[in-house]
C-alpha positions in Angstrom: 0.0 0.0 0.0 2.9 2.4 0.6 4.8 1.2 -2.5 3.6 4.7 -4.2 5.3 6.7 -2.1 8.0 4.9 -2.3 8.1 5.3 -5.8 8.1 9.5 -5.3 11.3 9.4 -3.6 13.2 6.8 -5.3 13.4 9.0 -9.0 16.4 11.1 -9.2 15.8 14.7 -10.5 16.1 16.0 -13.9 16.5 19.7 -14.7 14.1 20.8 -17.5 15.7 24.4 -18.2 19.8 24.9 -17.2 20.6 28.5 -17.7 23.7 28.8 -20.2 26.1 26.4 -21.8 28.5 24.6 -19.4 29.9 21.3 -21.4 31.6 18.9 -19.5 33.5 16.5 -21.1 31.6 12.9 -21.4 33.3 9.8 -19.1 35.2 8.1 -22.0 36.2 4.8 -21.8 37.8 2.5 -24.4 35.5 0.4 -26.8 36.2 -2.1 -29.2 33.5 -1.8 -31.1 33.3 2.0 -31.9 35.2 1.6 -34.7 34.0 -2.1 -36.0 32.9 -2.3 -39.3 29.3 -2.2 -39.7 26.3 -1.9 -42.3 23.1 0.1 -41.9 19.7 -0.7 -42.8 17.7 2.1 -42.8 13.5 2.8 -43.9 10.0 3.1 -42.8 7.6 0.6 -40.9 3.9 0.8 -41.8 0.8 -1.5 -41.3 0.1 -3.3 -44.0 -3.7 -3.2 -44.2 -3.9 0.6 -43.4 -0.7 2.0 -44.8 0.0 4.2 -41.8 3.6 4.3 -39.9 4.5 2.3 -37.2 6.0 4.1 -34.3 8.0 2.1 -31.0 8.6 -0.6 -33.2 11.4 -3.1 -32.4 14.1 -3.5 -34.7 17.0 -6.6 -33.6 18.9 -9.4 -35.0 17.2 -12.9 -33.8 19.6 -14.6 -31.1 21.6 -11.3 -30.4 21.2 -8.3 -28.3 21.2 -5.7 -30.5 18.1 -3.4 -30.9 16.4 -0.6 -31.3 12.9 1.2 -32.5 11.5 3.1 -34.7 10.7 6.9 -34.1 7.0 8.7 -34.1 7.0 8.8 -38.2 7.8 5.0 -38.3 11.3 5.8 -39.4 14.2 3.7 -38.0 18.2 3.3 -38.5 19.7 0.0 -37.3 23.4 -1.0 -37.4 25.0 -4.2 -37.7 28.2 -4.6 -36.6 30.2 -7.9 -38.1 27.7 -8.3 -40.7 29.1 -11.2 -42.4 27.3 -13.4 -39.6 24.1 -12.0 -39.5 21.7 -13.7 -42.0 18.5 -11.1 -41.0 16.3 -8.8 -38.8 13.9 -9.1 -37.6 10.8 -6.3 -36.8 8.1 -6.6 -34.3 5.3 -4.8 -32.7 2.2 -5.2 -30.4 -1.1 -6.0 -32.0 1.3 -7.6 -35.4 3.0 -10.9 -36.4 6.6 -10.7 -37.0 8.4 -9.9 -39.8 11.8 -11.0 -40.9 14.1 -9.2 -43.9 16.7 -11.2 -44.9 20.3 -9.3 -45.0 23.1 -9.3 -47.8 25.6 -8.2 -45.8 25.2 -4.8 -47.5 23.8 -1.8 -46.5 20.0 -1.3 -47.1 18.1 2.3 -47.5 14.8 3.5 -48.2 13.5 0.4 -47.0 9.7 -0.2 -46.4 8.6 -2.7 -44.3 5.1 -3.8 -44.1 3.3 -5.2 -40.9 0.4 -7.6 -40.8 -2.1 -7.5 -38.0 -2.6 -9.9 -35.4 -6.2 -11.3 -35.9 -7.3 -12.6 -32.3 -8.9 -16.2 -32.4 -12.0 -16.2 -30.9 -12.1 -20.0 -29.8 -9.2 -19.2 -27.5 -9.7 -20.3 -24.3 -8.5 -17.9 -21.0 -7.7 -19.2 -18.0 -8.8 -17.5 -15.0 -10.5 -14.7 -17.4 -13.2 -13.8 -14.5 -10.2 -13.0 -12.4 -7.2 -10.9 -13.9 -6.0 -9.6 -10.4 -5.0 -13.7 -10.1 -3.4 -13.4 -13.8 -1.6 -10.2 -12.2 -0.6 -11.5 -9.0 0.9 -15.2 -10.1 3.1 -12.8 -13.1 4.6 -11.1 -10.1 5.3 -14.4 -8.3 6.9 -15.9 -11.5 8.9 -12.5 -12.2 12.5 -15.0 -10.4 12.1 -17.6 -12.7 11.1 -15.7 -16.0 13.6 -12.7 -15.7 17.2 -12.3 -15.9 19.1 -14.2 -12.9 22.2 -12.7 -13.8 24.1 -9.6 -13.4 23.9 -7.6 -16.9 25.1 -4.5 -18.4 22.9 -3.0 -20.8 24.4 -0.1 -23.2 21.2 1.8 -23.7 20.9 5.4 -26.0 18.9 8.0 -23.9 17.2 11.0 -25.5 15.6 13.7 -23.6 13.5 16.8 -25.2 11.9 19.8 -23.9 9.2 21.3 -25.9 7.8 24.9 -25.1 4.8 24.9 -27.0 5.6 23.1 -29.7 8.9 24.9 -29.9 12.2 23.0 -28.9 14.1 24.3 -26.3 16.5 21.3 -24.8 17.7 18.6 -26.5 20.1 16.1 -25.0 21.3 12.7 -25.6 23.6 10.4 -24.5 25.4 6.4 -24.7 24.5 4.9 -21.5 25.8 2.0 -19.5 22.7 0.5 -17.1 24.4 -1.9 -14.4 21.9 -4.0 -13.7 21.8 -6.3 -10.8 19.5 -9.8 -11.1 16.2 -9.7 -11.3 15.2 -11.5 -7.8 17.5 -8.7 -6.0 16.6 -5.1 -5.2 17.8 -2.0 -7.6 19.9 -0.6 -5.0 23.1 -1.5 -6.4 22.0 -0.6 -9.9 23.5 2.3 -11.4 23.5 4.5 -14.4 26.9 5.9 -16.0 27.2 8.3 -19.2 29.5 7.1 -21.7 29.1 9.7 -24.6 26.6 12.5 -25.3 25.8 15.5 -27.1 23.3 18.6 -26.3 21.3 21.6 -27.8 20.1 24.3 -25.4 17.7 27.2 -26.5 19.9 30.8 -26.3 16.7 33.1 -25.5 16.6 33.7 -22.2 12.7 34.0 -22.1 13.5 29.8 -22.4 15.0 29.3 -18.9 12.9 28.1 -16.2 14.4 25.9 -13.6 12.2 23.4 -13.0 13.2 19.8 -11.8 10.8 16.8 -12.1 11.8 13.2 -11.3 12.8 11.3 -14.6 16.3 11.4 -16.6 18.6 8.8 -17.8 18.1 7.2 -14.2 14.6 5.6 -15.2 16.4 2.7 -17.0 16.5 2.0 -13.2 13.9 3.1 -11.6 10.9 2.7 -14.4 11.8 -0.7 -14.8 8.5 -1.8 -13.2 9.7 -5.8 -13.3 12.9 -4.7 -10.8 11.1 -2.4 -9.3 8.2 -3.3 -8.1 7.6 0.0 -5.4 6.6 1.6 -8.9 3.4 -0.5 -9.7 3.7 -4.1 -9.1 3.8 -4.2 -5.5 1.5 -7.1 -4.1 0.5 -4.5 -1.2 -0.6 -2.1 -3.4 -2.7 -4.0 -5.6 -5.7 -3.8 -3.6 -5.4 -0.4 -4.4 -6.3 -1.2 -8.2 -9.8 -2.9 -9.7 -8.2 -4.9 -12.5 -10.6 -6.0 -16.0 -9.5 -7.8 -18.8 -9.4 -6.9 -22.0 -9.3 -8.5 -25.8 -6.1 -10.2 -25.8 -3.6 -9.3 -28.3 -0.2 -10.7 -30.0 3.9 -9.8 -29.2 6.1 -11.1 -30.7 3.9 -14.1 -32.3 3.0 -14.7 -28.2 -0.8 -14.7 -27.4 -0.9 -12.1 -24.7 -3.8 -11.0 -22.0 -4.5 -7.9 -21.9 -5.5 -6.6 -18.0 -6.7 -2.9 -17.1 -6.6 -1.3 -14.0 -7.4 1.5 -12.2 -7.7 2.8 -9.0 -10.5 2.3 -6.5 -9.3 3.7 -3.2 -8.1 7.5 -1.8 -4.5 7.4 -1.0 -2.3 10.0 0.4 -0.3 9.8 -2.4 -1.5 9.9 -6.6 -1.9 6.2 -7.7 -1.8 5.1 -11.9 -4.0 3.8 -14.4 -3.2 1.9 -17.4 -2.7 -1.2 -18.9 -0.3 -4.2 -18.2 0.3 -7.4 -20.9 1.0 -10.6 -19.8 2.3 -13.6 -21.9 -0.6 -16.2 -21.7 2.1 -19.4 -21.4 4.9 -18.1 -18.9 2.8 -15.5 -17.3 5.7 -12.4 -17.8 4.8 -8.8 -18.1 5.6 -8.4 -21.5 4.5 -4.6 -21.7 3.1 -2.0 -19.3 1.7 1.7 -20.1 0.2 3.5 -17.6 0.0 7.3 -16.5 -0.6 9.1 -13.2 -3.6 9.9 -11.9 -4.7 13.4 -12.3 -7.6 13.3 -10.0 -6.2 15.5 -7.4 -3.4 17.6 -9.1 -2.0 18.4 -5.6 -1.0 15.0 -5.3 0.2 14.2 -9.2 2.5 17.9 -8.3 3.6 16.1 -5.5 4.7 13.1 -7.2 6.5 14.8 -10.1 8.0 18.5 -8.6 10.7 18.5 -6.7 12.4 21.9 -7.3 10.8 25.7 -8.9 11.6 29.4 -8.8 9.3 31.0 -5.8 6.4 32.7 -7.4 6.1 30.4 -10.3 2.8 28.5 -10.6 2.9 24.5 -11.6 0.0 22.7 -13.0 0.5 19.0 -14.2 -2.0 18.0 -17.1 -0.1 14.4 -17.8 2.3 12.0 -16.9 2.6 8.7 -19.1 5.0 5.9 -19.4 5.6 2.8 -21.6 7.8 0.2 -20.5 8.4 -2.4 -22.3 10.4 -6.2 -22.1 11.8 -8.5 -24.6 12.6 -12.0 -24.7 15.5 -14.1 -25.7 16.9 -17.6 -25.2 13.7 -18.0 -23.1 14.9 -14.8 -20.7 13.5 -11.4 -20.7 14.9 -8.0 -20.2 14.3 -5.1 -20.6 13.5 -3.3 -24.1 12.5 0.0 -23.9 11.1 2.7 -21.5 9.5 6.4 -22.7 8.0 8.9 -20.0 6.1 12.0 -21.0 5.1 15.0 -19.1 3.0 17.8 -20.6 2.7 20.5 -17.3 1.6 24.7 -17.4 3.7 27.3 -15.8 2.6 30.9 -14.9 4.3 33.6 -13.1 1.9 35.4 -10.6 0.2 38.5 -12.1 1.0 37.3 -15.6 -2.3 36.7 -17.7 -1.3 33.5 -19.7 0.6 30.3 -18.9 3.0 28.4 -21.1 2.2 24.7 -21.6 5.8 22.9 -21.6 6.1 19.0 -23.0 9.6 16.5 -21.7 9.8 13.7 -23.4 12.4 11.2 -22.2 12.7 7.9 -24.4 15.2 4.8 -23.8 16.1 1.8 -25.6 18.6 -1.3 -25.1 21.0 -1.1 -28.0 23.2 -4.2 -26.7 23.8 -6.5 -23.4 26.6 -8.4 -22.0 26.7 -10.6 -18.9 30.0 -12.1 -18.9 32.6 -10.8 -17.3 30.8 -7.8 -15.8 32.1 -4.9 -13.5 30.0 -2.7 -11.6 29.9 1.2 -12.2 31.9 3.2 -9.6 29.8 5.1 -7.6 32.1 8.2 -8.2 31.3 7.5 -12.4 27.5 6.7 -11.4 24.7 9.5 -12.5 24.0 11.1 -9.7 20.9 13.2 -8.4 22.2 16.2 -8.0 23.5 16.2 -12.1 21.3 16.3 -15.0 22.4 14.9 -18.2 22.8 18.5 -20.2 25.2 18.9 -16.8 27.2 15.7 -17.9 27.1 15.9 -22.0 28.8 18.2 -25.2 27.6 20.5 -27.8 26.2 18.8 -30.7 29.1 18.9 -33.2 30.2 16.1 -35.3 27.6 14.4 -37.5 28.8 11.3 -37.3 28.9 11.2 -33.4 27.7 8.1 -33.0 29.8 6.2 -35.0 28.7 2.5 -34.9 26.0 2.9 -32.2 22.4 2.3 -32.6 20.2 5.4 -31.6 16.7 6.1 -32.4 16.2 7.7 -35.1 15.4 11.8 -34.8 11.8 12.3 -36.3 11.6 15.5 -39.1 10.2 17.7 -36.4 13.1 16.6 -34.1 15.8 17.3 -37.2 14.3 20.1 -38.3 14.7 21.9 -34.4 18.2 20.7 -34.1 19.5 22.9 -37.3 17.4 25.7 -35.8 19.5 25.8 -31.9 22.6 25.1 -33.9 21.8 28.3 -36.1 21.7 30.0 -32.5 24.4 29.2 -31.0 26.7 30.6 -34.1 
């Protein structure tokens, strides 16, 4: 019942609006595989029956741990590193079968791939259907066996916007190593470190507003609702929650349930709503998106705020997050986690507010749990930093070199050229 609270003071803070340009140099390590040889398939994903574009679509090589998704126009960028043993990708989504494109060990572009939908069989029988708090509860007690029992380290790319408006003020991204810990201990020893990164910041100084929310690069921790249960999948707090079940879709080419919830008590604290998919056969959480409750905005404040200028009025309109998990060798990790909060700001005898829009999005690029040493806590993210803090100016274009990123969307390119033409 108190895992909620929990969950407000476990975030560490990210700073929305830094005043200035302060670059500090990003922790560098050596890498083998910066410099690897590598192709690049690049195109579009769209449904097949519809012809519209596919966004958070999973792009990876079958048995490996490469990855990554496609943006909000369906576009994507993948990079294959030692291509000469990789015989082809394959794309997935919720709600679609897969779809495999067989690689020549040459780079592809312009590349459309289509996406057939999952048609649910109605002669599917589902167990415990008149009781999805029971589906719910025995995927928590089977998160040991179905997750990760070793100690990984996930390489991760991080991007984090700031929209005034629908004007970009902040952008900032970043390489990131996630130590994670196994999946039947806590996420205290998990830590976050910043290999390389690059930043845009808004010169106007009507843009700066120091406002700090809970999020940043840190949610590859904390968001990962399977780890950490105190965020939603706390058997104390489900009572908290009326649960229904849904039409059950596909992931993967898995037959999944699909359970709502919702809450159904008054807390102290601002519970969530949402939906969570479970795989019908091993009973894992697959997928969860669910947003806080804006019911009492006192209390959603409470959860997100941690830091304004006196004077300056906060008003939260949402606060959403997708999490999602994928498996391989019959284990699951994590995949991919986006949080976005849309919030208003107005100074005290000022007519109008200004409606301001973060967007933080992560994905798992690669893995490795051999041979794995933990993050120092001196080279650890801390909460005190946030990642503009850590990261350089955007200026090399091919910054990432071999590295899988998500691909920027036009809006996102377009903006970029626009803070670079300001900062000349």
């Amino acid at each position: 019942m108190k895992a909620q609270y929990r969950l407000s003071i476990s975030f560490l803070l990210i700073a929305l609006f830094i005043t200035g340009i302060n670059p500090l140099q990003a922790q560098e390590t050596a890498r083998d595989d910066e410099n690897a040889d590598y192709i690049t398939i690049s195109g579009v994903v769209k449904d097949k029956q519809n012809k519209k574009r596919l966004e958070y679509v999973n792009i990876s090589i079958p048995g490996s741990t490469s990855g990554t998704v496609t943006n909000e126009d369906g576009e994507f960028s993948f990079k294959i590193k030692d291509p000469s043993h990789v015989k082809a990708m394959e794309v997935s989504h919720i709600g679609y079968y897969n779809n495999k494109i067989d690689i020549n060990n040459s780079s592809i572009s312009d590349l459309t791939v289509w996406m057939t939908p999952y048609e649910n069989m109605l002669d599917e029988i589902i167990i415990h259907a008149n009781d999805p708090r029971r589906i719910v509860e025995e995927a928590i007690k089977k998160i040991p066996a179905n997750y990760s029992k070793n100690t990984n380290m996930l390489t991760g790319f991080y991007r984090e916007t700031v929209q005034k408006g629908r004007r970009y003020i902040n952008i900032s991204e970043a390489v990131i190593d996630v130590y994670k810990t196994p999946y039947n201990e806590s996420v205290d020893r998990d830590r976050v470190q910043i290999y390389k990164g690059r930043k845009l910041l808004s010169q106007k100084r009507s843009d700066t507003l120091a406002v700090k929310l809970l999020g940043g690069p840190t949610m590859s921790v904390y968001v990962d609702i399977v780890k950490n249960p105190d965020v939603l999948l706390d058997l104390e707090s489900l009572p908290c929650y009326t649960f229904k079940m849904e039409e059950s879709t596909n992931i993967d080419n898995r037959s999944q349930y699909v359970i709502s919830f919702q809450p159904q008590m008054i807390m102290p604290y601002a519970l969530y709503y949402g939906k969570l998919y479970i795989d019908k056969e091993r009973l894992l959480f697959t997928r969860a998106e669910f947003n806080l409750s804006m019911d009492d905005r006192n209390k959603a404040t409470q959860a997100i705020l941690r830091k304004k200028p006196f004077g300056l009025r906060f008003r939260p309109l949402e606060v959403a997050y997708l999490v999602s998990y994928k498996e391989r060798d019959g284990v699951t990790y994590l995949n991919y986690i986006r949080n976005g909060v849309r919030f208003k700001c107005d100074w005290k005898r000022k007519l109008f507010s200004t409606t301001y829009t973060i967007i933080s999005e992560m994905v798992v690029t690669d893995s490795e749990e051999n041979n794995i040493t933990g993050i120092p806590y001196r080279m650890a993210f801390k909460e005190s930093q946030s990642l503009s803090d850590k990261v350089e100016n955007f200026l090399d274009e091919d910054f990432w070199g071999a590295y899988n990123i998500i691909e920027p969307t036009e809006s996102l390119d377009s903006a970029v050229n626009k803070l670079k033409k300001q900062q000349k």
